[in-house]
N, C-alpha and C positions, 0 to 999 in steps of 0.2 A: 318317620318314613314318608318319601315322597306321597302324593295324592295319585301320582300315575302310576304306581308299581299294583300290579296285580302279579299277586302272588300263586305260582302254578304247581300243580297236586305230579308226583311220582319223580321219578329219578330226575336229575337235570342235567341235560348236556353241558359241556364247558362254555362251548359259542352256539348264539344263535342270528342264524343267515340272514336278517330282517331283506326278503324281496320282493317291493308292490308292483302290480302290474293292474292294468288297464290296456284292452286293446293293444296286447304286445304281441300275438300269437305266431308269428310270424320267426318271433326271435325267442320269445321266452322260454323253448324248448334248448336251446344250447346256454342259455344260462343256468337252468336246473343240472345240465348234465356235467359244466365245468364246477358246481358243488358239489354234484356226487363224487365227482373224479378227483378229490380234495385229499392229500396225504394224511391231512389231517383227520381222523374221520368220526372225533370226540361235539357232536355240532348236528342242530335240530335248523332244519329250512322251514323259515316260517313263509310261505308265498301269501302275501295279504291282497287279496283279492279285491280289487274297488269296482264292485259292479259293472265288472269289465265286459263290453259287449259284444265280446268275442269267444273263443275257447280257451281261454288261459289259464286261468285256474283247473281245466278240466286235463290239459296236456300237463300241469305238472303233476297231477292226481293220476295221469296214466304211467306213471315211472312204478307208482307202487313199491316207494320205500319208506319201512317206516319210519323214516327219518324226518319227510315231510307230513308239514302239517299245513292244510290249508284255513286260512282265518278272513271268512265273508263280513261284507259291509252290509251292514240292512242298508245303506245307502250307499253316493257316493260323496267322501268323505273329503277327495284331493289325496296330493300326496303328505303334505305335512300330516292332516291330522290322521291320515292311513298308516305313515310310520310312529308319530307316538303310538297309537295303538299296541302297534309290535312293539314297541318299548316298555308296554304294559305287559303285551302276552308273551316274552320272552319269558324263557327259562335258563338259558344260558347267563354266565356271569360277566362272558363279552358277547357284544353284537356287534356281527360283520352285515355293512351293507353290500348291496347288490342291486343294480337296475337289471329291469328284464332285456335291455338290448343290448348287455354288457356281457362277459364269458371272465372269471378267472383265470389265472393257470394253478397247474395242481401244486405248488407249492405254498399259496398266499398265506392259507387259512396258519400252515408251519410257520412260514415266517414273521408273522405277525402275530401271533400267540408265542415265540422264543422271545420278542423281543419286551411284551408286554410281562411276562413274568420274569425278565431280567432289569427292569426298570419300574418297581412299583409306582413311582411318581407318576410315569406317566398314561395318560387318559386317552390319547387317541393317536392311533397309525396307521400311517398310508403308506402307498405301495410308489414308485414311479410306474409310468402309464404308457403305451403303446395306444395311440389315434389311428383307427382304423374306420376306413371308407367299408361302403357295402360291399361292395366285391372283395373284401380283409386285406387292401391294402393299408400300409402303415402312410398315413400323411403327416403323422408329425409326432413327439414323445413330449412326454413330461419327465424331466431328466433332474430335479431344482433339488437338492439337497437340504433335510431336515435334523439339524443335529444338536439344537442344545436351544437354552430359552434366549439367547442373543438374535438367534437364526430366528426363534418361534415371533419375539417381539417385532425386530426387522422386519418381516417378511409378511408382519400383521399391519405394520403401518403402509408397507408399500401395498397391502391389499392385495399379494402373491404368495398369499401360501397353498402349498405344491402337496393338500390335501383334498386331491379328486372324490366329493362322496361315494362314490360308488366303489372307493379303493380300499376305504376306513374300516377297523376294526379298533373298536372303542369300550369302554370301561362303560357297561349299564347304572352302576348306582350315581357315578360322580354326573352322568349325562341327567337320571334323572333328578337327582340333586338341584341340577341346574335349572331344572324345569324342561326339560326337552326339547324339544324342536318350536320354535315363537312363530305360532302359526299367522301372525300379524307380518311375516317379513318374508312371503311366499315368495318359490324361486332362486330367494339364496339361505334357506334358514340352516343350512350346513354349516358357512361361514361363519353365520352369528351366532351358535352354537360354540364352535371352534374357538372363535373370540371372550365367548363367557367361560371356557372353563379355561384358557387363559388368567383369565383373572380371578378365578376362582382360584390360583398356584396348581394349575396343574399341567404336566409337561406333553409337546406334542413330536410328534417325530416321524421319518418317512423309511422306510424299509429301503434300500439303495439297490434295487433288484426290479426290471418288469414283473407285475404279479397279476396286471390288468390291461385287457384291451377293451381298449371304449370307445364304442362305436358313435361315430357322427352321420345326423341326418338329418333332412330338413323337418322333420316330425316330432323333436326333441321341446321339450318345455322351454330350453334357455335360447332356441332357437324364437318360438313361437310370442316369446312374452321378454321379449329382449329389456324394453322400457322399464317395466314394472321393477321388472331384477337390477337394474342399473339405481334406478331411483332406492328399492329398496334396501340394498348394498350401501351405498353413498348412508343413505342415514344409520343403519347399524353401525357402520365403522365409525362416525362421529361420537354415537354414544360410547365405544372402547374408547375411543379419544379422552371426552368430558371425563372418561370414567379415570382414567390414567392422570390426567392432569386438569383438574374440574375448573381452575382460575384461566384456562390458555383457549384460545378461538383456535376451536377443534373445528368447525367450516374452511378456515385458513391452513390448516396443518391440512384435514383432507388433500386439500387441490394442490398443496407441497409435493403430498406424497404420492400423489393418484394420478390427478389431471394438470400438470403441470402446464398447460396452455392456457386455462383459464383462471390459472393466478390470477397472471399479469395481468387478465381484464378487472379486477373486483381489487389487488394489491395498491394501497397508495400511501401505503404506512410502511420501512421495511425493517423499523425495529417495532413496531408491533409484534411481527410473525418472529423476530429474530425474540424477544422475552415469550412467545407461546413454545417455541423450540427449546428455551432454556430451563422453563414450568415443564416441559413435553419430558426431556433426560432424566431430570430430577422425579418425575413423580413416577418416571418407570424403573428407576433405580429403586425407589421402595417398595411400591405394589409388587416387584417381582424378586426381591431380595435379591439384586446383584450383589456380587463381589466386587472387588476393587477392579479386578481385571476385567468382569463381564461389561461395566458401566462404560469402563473407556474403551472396549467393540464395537457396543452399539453409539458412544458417540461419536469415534471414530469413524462407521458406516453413515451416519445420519448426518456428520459435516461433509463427507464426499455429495452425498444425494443433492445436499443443500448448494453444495457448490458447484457442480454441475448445473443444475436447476438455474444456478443463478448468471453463469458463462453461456446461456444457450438461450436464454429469454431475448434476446436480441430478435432470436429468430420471427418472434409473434409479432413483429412492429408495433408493440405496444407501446404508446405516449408514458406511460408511468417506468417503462423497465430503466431507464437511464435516471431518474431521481431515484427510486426502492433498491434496486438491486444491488450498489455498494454494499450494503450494510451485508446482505446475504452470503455475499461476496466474503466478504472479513469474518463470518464466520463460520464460513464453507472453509477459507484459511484456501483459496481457488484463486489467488492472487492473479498469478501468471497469466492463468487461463482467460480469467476474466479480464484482465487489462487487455487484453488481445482484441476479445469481443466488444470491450467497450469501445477501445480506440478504433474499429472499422466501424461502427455502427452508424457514425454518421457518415459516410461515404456511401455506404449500403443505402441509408435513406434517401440522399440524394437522386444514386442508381432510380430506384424504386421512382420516385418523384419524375423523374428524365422520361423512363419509361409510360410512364402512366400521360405524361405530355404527348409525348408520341403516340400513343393508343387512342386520344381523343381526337389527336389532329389527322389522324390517319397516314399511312404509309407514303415515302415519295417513290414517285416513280422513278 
């Protein structure tokens, strides 16, 4: 048994709410009230309190149900090591997350418990999402479909997967299994969670339904600490890389799948990256026991990516895109596209060159 499961004394709910707060008081009264108002209603609201220096823990301690429990910090912990906590003091055998500035709707908890006990494989479900402004305007959705480990792989290499934590309801043992939340990779240790029980064989999926609005504001962690999370993103996903295909330069595979502008600066080899892509299919064809058909989805999807990637690099006037990018080209199998692009590319540069003449010598009258 993991070293973080504490094991808790009397009946056990099915799901446990895991919801931290810290100076949310503002909001964290209609987060409590969209899990009370839950169809579901098999489910213990753990509010984990981080010495929040406000009234937050006291507002959800005034609903007076005993459904919730509130679970104090003798310190303040942050939020990683505030939710292992609740991963410890859960008693439920899923936990559903929750931020304090976030609202369910009343069917989440339903939906995502139907779908978890008709898919034993799999470990974690989210919801699609409704983006709401303070005033509950909706500015934008997360709409991105999660259906099978083609999707889950995909969608891990593009660094899109369209598992909002605040939407997830997840399998407690295989999470602690995994070690929990990697309190070293603060800001995004959702993701890299997400990514290890991936590779642990285990299956991730999205509920095709809004279950969650989440609200945006300028007060938010990923708002506040933008760097950090971008920085510590970028290295989690390298080590899923290494971990997929440990012979292949998973720094060059990154910036393939992610930052696609800063290839071309750092690219000067383009069958380098073209045998890391070949190590890249191959070792996720085993780590993830494809079938014959799943293997040729995702290479299927991942020569598109590549070939796009490689018809549009024109754009960054990079000195290397016109020696590398053939090769990318031919195994994108982006013939067409790419000829096109290469064939203007020097004309574009000329353009470019003309203009930049005239910019120095200044306008004629």
């Amino acid at each position: 048994m993991s070293a973080l499961v504490d094991v808790g004394s009397g009946l056990s709910p099915r799901v446990s709410v895991l919801l931290p707060v810290y100076g949310g008081a503002a909001h964290v009264g209609a987060a409590v009230e969209s899990v009370l108002a839950q169809t579901f209603a098999d489910f213990e609201l753990l509010v984990l309190d981080d010495c929040s220096p406000d009234e937050s823990a006291a507002i959800a301690e005034g609903f007076g149900d005993e459904r919730i429990r509130v679970v104090r910090n003798e310190r303040n912990l942050g939020q990683v090591a505030t939710l292992n906590r609740g991963l410890r003091k859960a008693r439920g055998e899923l936990v559903a997350r929750l931020d304090q500035d976030d609202v369910c709707l009343p069917r989440r908890l339903e939906r995502q418990v139907a779908l978890l006990d008709a898919e034993p494989a799999v470990a974690v479900v989210g919801a699609w999402v409704d983006v709401v402004d303070e005033s509950g305007r909706v500015v934008d959705t997360l709409r991105t479909p999660l259906d099978g480990v083609v999707d889950a792989v995909f969608l891990t290499l593009r660094d899109r997967l369209p598992l909002a934590h605040p939407s997830v309801t997840l399998r407690r043992e295989p999470a602690l299994a995994a070690g929990g939340y990697d309190e070293s990779v603060r800001y995004c240790e959702d993701m890299d969670l997400w990514r290890r029980l991936l590779l642990a064989g285990h299956g991730l999926r999205v509920v095709r339904e809004p279950l969650l609005r989440y609200l945006v504001h300028g007060g938010q962690q990923s708002s506040r600490h933008a760097e950090e999370q971008r920085a510590n993103n970028e290295a989690a996903l390298e080590r899923f890389l290494a971990a997929v295909a440990p012979e292949a330069d998973a720094r060059l595979l990154r910036l393939l799948f992610t930052r696609e502008l800063d290839l071309w600066r750092e690219l000067d080899d383009g069958g380098r990256l073209v045998r890391s892509l070949e190590l890249l299919l191959d070792g996720a064809a085993a780590r993830f026991g494809l079938a014959p058909a799943e293997r040729d989805d995702l290479e299927r999807r991942v020569r598109a990516h590549v070939a796009r990637v490689a018809a549009a690099g024109w754009r960054t006037g990079s000195v290397h895109w016109r020696r590398v990018a053939p090769a990318l080209a031919r195994f994108g199998g982006g013939g067409v596209r790419f000829a096109a692009a290469y064939a203007a590319s020097p004309a574009l540069a000329l353009a470019r060159a003309s203009l930049g003449r005239r910019s120095a010598g200044g306008e004629r009258a």
